[in-house]
MIBA-490659 format. One record per residue (C-alpha): residue number from 1; x, y, z; residue in three letters. Coordinates in nm, 4 decimals. Example, Ala and Ser with C-alpha at 12.3 -4.5 7.8 and 13.67 -1.06 7.14 Angstrom:
# residues 2
> 1|1.2300|-0.4500|0.7800|ALA
> 2|1.3670|-0.1060|0.7140|SER
//
This chain:
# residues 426
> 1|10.4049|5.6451|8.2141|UNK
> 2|10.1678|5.5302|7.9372|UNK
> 3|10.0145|5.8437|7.7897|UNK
> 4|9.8163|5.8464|7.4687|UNK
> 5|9.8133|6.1783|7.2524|UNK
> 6|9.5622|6.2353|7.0203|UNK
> 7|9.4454|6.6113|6.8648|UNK
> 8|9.0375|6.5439|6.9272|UNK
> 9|8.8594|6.2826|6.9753|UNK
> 10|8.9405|6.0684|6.6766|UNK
> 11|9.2728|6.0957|6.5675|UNK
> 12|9.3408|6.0031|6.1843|UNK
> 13|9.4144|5.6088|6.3266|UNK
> 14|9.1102|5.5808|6.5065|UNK
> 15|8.9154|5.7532|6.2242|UNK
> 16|9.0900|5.5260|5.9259|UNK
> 17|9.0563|5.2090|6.1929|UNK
> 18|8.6485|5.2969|6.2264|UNK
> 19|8.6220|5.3763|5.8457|UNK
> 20|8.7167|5.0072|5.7469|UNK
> 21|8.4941|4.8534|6.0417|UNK
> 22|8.2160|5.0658|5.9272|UNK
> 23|8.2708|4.9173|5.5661|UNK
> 24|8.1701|4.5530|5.6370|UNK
> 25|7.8845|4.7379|5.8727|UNK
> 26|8.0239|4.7133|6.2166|UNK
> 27|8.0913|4.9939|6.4744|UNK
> 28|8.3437|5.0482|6.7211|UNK
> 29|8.0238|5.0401|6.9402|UNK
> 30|7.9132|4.6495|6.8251|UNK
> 31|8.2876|4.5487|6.9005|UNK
> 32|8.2742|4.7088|7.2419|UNK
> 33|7.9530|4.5254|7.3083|UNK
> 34|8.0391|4.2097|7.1488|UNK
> 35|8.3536|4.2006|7.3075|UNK
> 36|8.2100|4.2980|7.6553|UNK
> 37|7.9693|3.9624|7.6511|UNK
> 38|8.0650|3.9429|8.0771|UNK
> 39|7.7937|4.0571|8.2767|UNK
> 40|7.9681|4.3898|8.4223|UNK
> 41|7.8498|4.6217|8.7161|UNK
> 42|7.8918|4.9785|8.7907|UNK
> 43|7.9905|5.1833|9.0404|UNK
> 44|7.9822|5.5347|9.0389|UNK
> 45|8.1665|5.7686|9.3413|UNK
> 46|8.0100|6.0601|9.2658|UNK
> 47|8.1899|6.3427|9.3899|UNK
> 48|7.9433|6.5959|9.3878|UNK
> 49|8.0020|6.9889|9.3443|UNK
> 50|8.2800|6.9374|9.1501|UNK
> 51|8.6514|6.8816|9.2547|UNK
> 52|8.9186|7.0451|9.1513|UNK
> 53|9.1194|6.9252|8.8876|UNK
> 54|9.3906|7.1214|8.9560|UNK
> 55|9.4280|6.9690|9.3828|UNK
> 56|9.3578|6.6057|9.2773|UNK
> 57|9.4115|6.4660|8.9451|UNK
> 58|9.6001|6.7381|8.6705|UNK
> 59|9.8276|6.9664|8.9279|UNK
> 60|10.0208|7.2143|8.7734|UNK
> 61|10.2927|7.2940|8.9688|UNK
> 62|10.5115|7.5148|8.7500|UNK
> 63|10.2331|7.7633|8.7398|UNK
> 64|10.1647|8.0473|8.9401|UNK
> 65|10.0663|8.0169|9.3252|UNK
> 66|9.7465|8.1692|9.2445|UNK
> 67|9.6675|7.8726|8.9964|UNK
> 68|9.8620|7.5840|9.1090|UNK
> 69|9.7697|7.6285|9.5074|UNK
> 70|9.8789|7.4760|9.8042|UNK
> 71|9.9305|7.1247|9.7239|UNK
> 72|10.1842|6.9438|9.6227|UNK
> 73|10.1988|6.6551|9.3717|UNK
> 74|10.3172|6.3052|9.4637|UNK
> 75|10.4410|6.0107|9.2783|UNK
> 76|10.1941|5.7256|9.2398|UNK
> 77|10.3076|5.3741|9.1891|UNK
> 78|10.3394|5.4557|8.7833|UNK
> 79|10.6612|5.6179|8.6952|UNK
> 80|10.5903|5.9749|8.5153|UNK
> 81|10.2489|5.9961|8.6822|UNK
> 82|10.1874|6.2552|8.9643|UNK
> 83|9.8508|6.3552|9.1488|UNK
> 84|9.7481|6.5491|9.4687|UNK
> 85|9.9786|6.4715|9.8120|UNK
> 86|9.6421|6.4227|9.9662|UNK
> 87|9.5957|6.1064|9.7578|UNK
> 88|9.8743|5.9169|9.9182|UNK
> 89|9.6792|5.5628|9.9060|UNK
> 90|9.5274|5.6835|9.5530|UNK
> 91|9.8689|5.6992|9.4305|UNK
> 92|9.9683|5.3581|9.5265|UNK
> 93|9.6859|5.2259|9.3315|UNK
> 94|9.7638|5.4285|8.9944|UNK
> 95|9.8380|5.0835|8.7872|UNK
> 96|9.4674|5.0491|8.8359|UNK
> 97|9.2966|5.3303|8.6707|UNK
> 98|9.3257|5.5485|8.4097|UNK
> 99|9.2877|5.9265|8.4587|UNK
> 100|9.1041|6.1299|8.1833|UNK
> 101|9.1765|6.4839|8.2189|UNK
> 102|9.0133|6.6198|7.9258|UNK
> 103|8.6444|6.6022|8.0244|UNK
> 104|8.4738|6.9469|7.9064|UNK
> 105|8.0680|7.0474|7.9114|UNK
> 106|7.8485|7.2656|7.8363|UNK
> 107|7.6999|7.3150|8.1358|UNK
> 108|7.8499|7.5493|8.4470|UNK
> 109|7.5363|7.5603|8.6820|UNK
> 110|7.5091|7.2692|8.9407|UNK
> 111|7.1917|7.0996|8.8585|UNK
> 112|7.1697|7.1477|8.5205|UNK
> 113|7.5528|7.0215|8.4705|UNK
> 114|7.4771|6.6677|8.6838|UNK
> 115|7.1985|6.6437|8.4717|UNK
> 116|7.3930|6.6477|8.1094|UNK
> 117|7.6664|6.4186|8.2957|UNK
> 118|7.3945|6.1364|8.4392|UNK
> 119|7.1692|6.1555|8.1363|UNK
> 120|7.3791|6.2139|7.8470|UNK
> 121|7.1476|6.5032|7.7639|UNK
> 122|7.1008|6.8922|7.7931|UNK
> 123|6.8597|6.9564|8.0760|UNK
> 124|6.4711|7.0532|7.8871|UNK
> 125|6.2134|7.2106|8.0947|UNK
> 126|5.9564|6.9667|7.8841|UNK
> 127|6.1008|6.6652|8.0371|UNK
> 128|6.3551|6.4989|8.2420|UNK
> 129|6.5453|6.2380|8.0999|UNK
> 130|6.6556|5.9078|8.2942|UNK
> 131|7.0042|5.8995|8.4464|UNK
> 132|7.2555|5.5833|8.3463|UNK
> 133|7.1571|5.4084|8.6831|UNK
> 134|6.7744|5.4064|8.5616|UNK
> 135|6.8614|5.2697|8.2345|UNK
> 136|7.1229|4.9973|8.3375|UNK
> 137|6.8097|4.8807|8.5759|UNK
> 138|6.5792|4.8850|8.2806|UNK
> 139|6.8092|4.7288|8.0327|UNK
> 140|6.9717|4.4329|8.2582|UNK
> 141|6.6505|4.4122|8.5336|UNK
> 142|6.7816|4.2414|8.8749|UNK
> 143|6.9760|3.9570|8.9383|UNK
> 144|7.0174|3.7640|9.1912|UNK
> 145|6.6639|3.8597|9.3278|UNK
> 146|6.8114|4.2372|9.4133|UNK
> 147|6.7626|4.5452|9.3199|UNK
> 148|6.9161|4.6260|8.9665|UNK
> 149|7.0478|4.9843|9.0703|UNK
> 150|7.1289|5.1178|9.4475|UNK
> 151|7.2283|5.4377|9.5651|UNK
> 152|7.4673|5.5113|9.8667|UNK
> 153|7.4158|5.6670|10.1136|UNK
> 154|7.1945|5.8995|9.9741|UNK
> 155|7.0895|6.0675|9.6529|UNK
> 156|7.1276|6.3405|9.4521|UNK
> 157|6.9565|6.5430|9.1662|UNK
> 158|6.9235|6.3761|8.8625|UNK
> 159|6.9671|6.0288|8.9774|UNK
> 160|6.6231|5.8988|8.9132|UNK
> 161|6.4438|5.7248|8.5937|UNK
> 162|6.3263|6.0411|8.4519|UNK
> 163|6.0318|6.0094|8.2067|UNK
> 164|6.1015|5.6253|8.2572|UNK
> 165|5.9042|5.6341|8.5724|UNK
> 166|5.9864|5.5893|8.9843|UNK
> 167|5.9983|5.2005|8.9326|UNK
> 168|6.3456|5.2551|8.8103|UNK
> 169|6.4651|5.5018|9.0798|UNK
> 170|6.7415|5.3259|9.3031|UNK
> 171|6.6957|5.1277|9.6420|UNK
> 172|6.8105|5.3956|9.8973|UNK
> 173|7.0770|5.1971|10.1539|UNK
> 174|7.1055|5.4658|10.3834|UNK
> 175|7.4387|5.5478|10.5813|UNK
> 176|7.6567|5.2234|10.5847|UNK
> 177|7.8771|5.4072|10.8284|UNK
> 178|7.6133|5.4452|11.1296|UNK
> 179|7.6386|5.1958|11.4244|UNK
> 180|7.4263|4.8851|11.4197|UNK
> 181|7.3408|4.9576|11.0459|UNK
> 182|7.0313|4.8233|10.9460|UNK
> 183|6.8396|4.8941|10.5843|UNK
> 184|6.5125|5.0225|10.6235|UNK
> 185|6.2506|4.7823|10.4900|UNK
> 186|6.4431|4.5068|10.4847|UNK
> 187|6.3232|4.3402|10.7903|UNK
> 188|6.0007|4.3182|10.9634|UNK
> 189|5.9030|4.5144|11.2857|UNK
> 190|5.9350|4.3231|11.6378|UNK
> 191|5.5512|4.2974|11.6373|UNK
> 192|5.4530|4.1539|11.2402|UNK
> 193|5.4964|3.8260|11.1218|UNK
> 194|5.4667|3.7023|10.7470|UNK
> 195|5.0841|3.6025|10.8129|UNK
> 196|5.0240|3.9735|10.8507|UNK
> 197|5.2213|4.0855|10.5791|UNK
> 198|5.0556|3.8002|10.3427|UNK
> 199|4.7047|3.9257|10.4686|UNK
> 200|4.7877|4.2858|10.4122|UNK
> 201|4.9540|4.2560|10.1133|UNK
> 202|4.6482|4.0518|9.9658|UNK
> 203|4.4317|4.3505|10.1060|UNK
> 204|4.6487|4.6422|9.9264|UNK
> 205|4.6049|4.4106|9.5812|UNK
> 206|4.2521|4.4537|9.6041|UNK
> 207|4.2313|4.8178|9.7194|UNK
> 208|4.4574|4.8772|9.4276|UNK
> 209|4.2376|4.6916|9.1728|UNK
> 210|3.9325|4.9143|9.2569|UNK
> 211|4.1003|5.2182|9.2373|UNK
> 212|4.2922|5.1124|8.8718|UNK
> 213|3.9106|5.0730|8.7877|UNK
> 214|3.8680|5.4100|8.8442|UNK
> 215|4.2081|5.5726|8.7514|UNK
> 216|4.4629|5.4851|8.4661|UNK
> 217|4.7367|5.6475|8.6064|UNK
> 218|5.0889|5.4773|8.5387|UNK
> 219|5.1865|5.6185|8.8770|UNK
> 220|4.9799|5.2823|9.0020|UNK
> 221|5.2162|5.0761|8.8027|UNK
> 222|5.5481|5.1786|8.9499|UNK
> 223|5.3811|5.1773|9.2828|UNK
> 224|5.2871|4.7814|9.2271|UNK
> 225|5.6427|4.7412|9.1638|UNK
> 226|5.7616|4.9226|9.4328|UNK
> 227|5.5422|4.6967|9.6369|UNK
> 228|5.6070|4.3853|9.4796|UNK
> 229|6.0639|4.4551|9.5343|UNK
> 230|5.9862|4.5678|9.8904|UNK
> 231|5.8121|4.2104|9.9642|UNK
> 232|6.0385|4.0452|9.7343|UNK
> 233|6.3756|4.1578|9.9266|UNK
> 234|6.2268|4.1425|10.2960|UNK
> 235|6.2165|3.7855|10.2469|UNK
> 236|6.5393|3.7335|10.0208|UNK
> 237|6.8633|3.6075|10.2036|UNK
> 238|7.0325|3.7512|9.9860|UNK
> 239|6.9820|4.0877|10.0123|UNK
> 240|6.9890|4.0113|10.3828|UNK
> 241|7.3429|3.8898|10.3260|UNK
> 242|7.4443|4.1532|10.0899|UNK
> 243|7.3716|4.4894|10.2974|UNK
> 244|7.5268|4.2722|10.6187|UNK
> 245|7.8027|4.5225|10.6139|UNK
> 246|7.9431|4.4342|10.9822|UNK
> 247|7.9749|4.0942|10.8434|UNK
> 248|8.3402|4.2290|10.7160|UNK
> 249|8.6214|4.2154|10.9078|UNK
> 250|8.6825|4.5512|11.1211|UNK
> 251|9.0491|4.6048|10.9516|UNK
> 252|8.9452|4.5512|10.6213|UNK
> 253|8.6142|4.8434|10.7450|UNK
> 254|8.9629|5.0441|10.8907|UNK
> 255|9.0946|5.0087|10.5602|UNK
> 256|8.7783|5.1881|10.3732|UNK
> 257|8.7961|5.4319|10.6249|UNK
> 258|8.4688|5.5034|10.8886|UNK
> 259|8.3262|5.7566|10.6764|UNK
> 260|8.0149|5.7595|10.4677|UNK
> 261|8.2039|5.7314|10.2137|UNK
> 262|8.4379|5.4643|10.2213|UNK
> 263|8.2175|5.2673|10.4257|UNK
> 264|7.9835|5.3259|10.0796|UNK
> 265|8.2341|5.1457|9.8767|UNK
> 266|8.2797|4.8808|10.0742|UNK
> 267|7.8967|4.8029|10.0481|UNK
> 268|7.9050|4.8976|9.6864|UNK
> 269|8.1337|4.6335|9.6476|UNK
> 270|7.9578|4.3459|9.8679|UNK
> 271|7.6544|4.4797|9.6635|UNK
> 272|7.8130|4.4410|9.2671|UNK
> 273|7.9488|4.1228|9.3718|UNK
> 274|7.5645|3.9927|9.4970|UNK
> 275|7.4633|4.1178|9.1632|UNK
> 276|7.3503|4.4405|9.1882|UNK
> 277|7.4244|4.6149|8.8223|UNK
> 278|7.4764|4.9992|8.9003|UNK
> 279|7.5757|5.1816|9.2544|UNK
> 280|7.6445|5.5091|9.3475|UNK
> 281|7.8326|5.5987|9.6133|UNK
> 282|7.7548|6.0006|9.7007|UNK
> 283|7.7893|6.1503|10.0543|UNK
> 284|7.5239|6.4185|9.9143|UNK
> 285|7.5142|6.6703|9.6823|UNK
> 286|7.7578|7.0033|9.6467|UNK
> 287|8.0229|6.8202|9.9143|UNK
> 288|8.2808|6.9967|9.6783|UNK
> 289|8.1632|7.3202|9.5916|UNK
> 290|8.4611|7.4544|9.7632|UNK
> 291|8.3811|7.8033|9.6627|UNK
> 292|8.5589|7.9388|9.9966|UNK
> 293|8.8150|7.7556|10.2114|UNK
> 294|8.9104|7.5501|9.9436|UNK
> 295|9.2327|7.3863|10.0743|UNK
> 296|9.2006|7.3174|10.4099|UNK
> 297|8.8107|7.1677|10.3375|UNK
> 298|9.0022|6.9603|10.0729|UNK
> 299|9.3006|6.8397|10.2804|UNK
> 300|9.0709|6.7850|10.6344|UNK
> 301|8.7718|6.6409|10.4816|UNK
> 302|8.6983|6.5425|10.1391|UNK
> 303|9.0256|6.4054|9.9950|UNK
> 304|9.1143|6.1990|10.2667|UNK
> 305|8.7429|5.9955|10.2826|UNK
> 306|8.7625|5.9638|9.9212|UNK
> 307|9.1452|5.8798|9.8859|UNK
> 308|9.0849|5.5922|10.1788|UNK
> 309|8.7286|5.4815|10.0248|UNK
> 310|8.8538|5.4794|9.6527|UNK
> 311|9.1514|5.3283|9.6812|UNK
> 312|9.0788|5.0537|9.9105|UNK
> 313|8.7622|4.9351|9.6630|UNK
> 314|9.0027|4.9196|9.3579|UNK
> 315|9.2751|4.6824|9.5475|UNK
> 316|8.9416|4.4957|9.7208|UNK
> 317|8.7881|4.4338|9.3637|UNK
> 318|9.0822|4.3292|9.2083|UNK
> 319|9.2056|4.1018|9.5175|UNK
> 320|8.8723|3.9269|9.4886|UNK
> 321|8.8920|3.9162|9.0796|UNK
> 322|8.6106|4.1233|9.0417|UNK
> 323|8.8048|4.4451|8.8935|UNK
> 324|8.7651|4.2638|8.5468|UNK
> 325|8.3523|4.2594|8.5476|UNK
> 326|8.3426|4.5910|8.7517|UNK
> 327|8.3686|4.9681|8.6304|UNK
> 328|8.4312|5.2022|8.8784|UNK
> 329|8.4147|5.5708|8.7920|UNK
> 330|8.4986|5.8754|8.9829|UNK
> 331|8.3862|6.1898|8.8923|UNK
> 332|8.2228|6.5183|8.9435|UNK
> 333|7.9914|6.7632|8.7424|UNK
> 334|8.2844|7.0294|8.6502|UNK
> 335|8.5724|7.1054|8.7707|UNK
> 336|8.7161|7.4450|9.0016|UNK
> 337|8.8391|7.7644|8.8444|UNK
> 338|9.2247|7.7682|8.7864|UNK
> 339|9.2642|8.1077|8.9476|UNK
> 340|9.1968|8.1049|9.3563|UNK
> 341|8.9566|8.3641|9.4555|UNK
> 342|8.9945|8.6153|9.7066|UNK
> 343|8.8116|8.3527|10.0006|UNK
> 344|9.1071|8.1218|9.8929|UNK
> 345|8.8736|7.9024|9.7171|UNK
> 346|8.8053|7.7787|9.3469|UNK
> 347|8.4408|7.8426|9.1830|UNK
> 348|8.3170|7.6594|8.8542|UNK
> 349|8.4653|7.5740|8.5957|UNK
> 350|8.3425|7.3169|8.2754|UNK
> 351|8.5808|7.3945|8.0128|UNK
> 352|8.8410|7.1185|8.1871|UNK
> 353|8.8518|6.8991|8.4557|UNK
> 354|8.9974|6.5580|8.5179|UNK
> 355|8.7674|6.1718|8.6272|UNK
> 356|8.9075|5.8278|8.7323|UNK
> 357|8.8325|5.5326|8.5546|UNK
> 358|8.9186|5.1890|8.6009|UNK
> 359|8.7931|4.7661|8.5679|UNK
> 360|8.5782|4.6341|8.2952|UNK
> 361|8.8877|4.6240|8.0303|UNK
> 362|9.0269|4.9581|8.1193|UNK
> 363|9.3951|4.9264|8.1358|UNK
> 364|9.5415|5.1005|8.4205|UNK
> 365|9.8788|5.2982|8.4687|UNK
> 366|9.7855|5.5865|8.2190|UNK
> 367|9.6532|5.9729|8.0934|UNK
> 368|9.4343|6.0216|7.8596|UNK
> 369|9.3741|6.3887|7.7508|UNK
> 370|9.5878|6.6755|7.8400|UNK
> 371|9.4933|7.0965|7.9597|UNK
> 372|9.7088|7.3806|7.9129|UNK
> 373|9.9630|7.5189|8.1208|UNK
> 374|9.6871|7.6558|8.3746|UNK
> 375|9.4470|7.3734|8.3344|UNK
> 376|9.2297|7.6031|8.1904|UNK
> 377|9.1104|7.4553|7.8508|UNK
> 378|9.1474|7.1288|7.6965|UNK
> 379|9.4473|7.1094|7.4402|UNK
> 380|9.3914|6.7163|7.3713|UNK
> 381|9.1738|6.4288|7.3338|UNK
> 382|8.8460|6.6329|7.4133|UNK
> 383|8.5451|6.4001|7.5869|UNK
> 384|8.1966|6.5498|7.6378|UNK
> 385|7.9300|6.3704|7.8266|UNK
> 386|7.7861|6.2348|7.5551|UNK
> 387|8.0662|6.0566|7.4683|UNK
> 388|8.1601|5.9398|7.8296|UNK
> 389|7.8112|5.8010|7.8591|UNK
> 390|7.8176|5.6396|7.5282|UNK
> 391|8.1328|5.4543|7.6292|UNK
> 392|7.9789|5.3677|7.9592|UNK
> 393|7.6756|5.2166|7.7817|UNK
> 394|7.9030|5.0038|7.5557|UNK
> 395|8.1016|4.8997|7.8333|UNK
> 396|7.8018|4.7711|8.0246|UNK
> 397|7.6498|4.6219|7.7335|UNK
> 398|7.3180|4.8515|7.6927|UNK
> 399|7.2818|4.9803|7.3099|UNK
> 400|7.2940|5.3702|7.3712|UNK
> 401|7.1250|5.4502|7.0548|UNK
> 402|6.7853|5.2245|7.1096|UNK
> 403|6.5018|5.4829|7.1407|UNK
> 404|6.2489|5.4776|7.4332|UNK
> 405|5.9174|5.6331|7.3611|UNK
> 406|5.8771|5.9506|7.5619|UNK
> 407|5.6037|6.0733|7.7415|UNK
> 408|5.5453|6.3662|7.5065|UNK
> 409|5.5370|6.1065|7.2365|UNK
> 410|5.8915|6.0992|7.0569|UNK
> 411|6.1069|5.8658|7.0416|UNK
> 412|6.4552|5.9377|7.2440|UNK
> 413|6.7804|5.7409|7.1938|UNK
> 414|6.9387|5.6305|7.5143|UNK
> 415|7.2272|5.8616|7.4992|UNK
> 416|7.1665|6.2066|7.2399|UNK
> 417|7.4772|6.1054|7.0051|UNK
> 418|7.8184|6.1160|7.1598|UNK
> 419|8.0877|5.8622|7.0445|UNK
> 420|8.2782|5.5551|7.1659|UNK
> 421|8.6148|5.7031|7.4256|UNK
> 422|8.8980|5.5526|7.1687|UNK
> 423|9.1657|5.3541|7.3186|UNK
> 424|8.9951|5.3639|7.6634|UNK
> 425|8.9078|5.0035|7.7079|UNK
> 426|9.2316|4.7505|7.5884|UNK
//
């Protein structure tokens, strides 16, 4: 097992390494971007409610039954490195990823901790900033003529653009997983033809132009564009082609699993490799706030869609070539309490919890960070979401500290500080 040690953040290499970069006046954030010139994607399995650490990713089976649980850990495909028995096809794709197991926030309340994670920023009630889907579509724009950022099957909060406006919310899919799966939108009804929609959309131009007359409102301008991408991918093949999920092959579908999930990352993947920049693949929001019931919700339901799902889009990507120009992260807002509580479950916890990351230069095979006996606190190589989000940035090739102009007329960098993840990307 590969497993890098370091005390914080920077360790006294990293720190002597970045001194004598910053000397001729480059950053460790200019190499990552300069380095990662390939035009990479994103997607994001969003696990949301927060799964434990200590049943997937950082089990600690020499501690007590009351922290360590009821699961057992299994060897992956990496000698030394062990996670949850109810990540069996996981495991077998461990030379993949890397697991970080040192996340920590700041945040222990649902919707204000997805919000710091997504945005890089503690939650204001004066404004909401955009999440990393809303600024990869803002910073790259589409390609391919589709949408820049999609989210799968559905959303969650925080996902949006924020003070950036609705034009960069995501294209909702819907369920990939439903029979006869069709997108909404993307096709005409049985009883329009293109003359009608050239005719009305000529008509809603003009309405629009009398009321701008009247009314400055921005919200006009994101609805234009909302408009505009609707027409644009009704009549673009390629988005046709790209959300033609029953196209695939029904083992390779077997092999995601029939789930919402794992049929997500299957379309996340035909999606990244039509050219769509950022996806997120989220069954909803809270799936793993296993507050009660913990074990058996974990071992029925939620491991085994994500196991199937995640694993199958890591081998998929990389039999296709694509692992190298995709990231794929997996992660929650927090992790679950060490102790189990008296409903045999595990209730917040942000001081430690463990993510997935692999593609776009990360080397698989390894650990970064490390928690204490009891997976309590974080004893090495500390990442907040600053920093995670900062590395993301870099990794996709957006400059996280270029400033936006706010609403309430301040500037606001990208990301709010935060540094580069050393020795995560080769």
């Amino acid at each position: 097992m590969r497993v890098n040690n370091h005390t914080n953040l920077f360790g006294r290499r990293d720190l002597l390494r970045l001194g004598s970069l910053g000397s001729l006046g480059i950053t460790l954030d200019k190499v990552l971007r300069a380095g990662g010139a390939k035009d990479i994607s994103c997607i994001l399995v969003w696990q949301s409610g927060g799964p434990s650490h200590l049943d997937t990713f950082d089990m600690k089976p020499d501690a007590p039954k009351e922290i360590r649980g009821e699961f057992k850990p299994i060897p992956t495909n990496v000698p030394g490195i062990h996670i949850s028995e109810h990540l069996p096809f996981t495991a077998r794709q461990a030379d993949k990823y890397t697991i970080l197991r040192s996340m920590k926030s700041k945040e222990n309340n649902h919707e204000r901790a997805i919000n710091y994670l997504l945005t890089g920023y503690l939650p204001l009630s004066t404004i909401e900033f955009p999440s990393m889907g809303a600024v990869v579509s803002k910073e790259k724009g589409p390609k391919n003529g589709l949408p820049p950022y999609v989210a799968v099957p559905n959303t969650f909060p925080s996902y949006g653009g924020g003070y950036l406006g609705g034009e960069y919310n995501p294209f909702l899919s819907g369920d990939p997983n439903v029979s006869g799966y069709r997108v909404r939108d993307l096709t005409l009804p049985a009883d329009v033809d293109w003359q009608r929609v050239g005719d009305r959309n000529y008509l809603l131009k003009q309405m629009d132009a009398k009321f701008k007359a009247i009314d400055s409102n921005a919200d006009f301008e994101a609805m234009d564009t909302f408009y505009q991408r609707a027409y644009d991918l009704m009549k673009s093949p390629a988005a046709k082609k790209a959300f033609d999920i029953e196209s695939e092959p029904a083992p390779l579908r077997e092999k995601y699993g029939r789930t919402p999930v794992g049929q997500g990352c299957l379309l996340a993947r035909r999606l990244v490799e039509a050219g769509v920049r950022f996806v997120t693949v989220a069954k909803g929001w809270l799936n793993y706030d296993t507050h009660g019931d913990n074990f058996n919700t974990m071992k029925k339901v939620l491991l085994p869609e994500f196991d199937r799902g995640f694993a199958a889009l890591l081998e998929d990507l990389h039999d296709r070539g694509m692992l190298s120009t995709t990231l794929v992260i997996a992660m929650g807002e927090f992790g679950r309490t060490p102790k189990v509580n008296d409903g045999a479950g595990r209730d917040h916890h942000n001081k430690a919890w463990s993510i997935a990351l692999a593609g776009a230069g990360i080397p698989g095979g390894r650990v970064l960070g490390a928690t204490d006996a009891k997976a309590t606190e974080v004893t090495d190589f500390p990442v907040e979401p600053e920093d995670l989000l900062r590395t993301i940035y870099s990794i996709l090739g957006v400059d996280s500290t270029k400033a936006y102009q706010t609403p309430i007329g301040r500037p606001s960098n990208i990301v709010n500080g935060g540094r580069i993840i050393p020795g995560l990307v080769a």
